[in-house]
N, C-alpha and C positions, 0 to 999 in steps of 0.2 A: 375749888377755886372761886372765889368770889366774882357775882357777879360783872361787878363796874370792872374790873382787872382784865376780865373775859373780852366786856364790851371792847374796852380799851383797844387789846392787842386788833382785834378784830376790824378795828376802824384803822389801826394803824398799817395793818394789810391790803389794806383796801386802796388808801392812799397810795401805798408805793409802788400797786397795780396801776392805779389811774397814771403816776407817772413814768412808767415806762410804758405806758402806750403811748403817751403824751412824746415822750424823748423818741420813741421808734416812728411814729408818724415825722417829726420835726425831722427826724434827720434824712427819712424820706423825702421831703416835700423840698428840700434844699438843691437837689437833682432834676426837680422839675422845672426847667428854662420856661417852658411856657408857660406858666404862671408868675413869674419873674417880670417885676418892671425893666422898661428900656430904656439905658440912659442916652444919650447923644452927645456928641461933644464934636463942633464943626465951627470954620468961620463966619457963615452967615445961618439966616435962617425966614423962611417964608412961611407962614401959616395962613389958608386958605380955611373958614372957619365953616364955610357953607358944605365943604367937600369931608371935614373932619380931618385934614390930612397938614403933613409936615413936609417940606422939601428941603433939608441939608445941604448946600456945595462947601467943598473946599476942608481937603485933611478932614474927612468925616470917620469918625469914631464911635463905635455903637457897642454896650454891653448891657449881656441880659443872661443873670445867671453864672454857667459857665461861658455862654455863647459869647465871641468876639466877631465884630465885624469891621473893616476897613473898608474904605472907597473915595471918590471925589465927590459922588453925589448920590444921596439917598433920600428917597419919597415914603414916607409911611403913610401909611392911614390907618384908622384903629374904628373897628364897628360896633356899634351899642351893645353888642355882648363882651368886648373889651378883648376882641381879637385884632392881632396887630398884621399887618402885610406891609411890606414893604421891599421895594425897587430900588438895588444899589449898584452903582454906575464905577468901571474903572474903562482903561483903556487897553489895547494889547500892547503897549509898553508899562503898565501898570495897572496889570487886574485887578478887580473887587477881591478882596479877602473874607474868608469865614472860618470860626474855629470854634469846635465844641467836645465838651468832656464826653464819652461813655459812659452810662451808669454804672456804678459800683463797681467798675475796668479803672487800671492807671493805662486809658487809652485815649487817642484825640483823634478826629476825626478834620481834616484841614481840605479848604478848598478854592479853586482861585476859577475866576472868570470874567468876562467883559463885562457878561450883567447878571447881576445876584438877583432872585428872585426868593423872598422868605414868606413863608405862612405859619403863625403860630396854630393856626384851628390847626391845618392839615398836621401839621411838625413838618413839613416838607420843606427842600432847599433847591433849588435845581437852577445850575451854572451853565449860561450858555457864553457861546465863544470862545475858545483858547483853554478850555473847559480841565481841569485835571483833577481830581480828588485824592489824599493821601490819609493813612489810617498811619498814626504812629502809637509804641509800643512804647510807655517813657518819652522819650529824647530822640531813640531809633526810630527812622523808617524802615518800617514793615509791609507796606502795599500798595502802589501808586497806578490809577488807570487814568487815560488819555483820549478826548473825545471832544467832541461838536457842542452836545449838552449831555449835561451830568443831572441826574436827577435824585437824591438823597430824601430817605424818609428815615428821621431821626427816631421816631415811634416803634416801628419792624426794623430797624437797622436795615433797611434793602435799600440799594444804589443801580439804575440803571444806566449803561453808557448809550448813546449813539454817536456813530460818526459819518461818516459824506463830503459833499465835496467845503461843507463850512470848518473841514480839519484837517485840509490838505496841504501842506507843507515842504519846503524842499526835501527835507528828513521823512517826509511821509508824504508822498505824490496821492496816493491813494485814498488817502483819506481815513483807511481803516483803524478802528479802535485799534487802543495798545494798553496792556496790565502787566504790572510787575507785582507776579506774586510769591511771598517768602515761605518757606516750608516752617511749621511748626518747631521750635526746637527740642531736641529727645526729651528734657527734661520735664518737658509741657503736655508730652504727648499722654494719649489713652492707656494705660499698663494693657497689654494683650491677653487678650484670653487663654488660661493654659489648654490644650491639646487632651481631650479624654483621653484617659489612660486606657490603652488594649487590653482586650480582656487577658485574665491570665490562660494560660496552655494547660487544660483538661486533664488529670492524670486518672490513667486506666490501668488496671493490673494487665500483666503480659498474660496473653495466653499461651507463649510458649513456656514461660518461667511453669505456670499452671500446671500445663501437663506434665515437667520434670517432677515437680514435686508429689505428683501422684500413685 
């Protein structure tokens, strides 16, 4: 084979390596919200230049990524590493809103409270007041918990409840946490392990046959 022909394929391999790592990383990095700019969309708007920070009222609108967020009033600030935090304000006639995709899941993660508190460093969420978190499966709800403050870390997928007397309710005097959890459906489930097979049963010549035959 000639050499240029050799070179050729050679570089042409190379290339089509470079881009699928190119394509595998992009479609990775699509998923990661927290590197995702934030857009806002509200009626007014206060900018405090000394403090680095944004204060939103009025039908506020926040998208970053998958992540959706609702409210009447939301404060960000964003710190010289270009991490964003931000305070968003509903009422208990109309809680703060939040909604975000699962990676590589068709799952969503929804959550309502009086006051949204976000951290992009941490990836953490955590709803206080009237507080409820819901995992949907598609379209279905699949798992709904009830509590005081919700604390959601999107990084570990881990959600912690508490509840007291800031979740006490006619429906719930007590105050205590409340979760509705769906069973896996059979078709989703782990195939079971089969069952070792028993050994098979020994065979030994009779020693009565034995001694007839003698």
């Amino acid at each position: 084979m000639p050499q240029n022909t050799f070179a050729l394929r050679l570089l042409s391999r190379f290339i089509t390596a470079a881009l699928g790592l190119l394509l595998v990383a992009t479609a990775h990095a699509e998923l990661a919200d927290k590197d995702k700019p934030m857009n806002i969309e509200a009626d007014a708007l206060r900018y405090d230049d000394a403090r680095q920070s944004s204060v939103f009222t009025g039908n506020v609108v926040i998208t970053k990524g998958t992540i959706v967020m609702r409210g009447a009033k939301m404060d960000v600030r964003q710190d010289p590493q270009g991490n964003q935090f931000g305070n968003l304000y509903g009422t208990a006639a109309k809680p703060g809103f939040f909604r975000q995709k699962r990676e590589a899941l068709e799952e969503w993660i929804e959550g309502e409270g009086e006051h949204i508190e976000y951290d992009s460093q941490a990836e953490t969420v955590v709803f206080t007041g009237s507080a409820v978190l819901r995992r949907y499966r598609g379209t279905l709800l699949n798992d709904e918990s009830v509590g005081n403050q919700i604390t959601y870390n999107s990084r570990t997928e881990v959600f912690t409840v508490k509840g007291g007397a800031g979740n006490r309710t006619a429906s719930n005097p007590s105050g205590r946490v409340r979760a509705m959890l769906t069973p896996i459906p059979d078709a989703e489930k782990a195939p079971a392990q089969p069952a070792a097979p028993a050994d098979p049963a020994k065979l030994r010549p009779s020693e009565q046959l034995n001694e007839k035959n003698k």
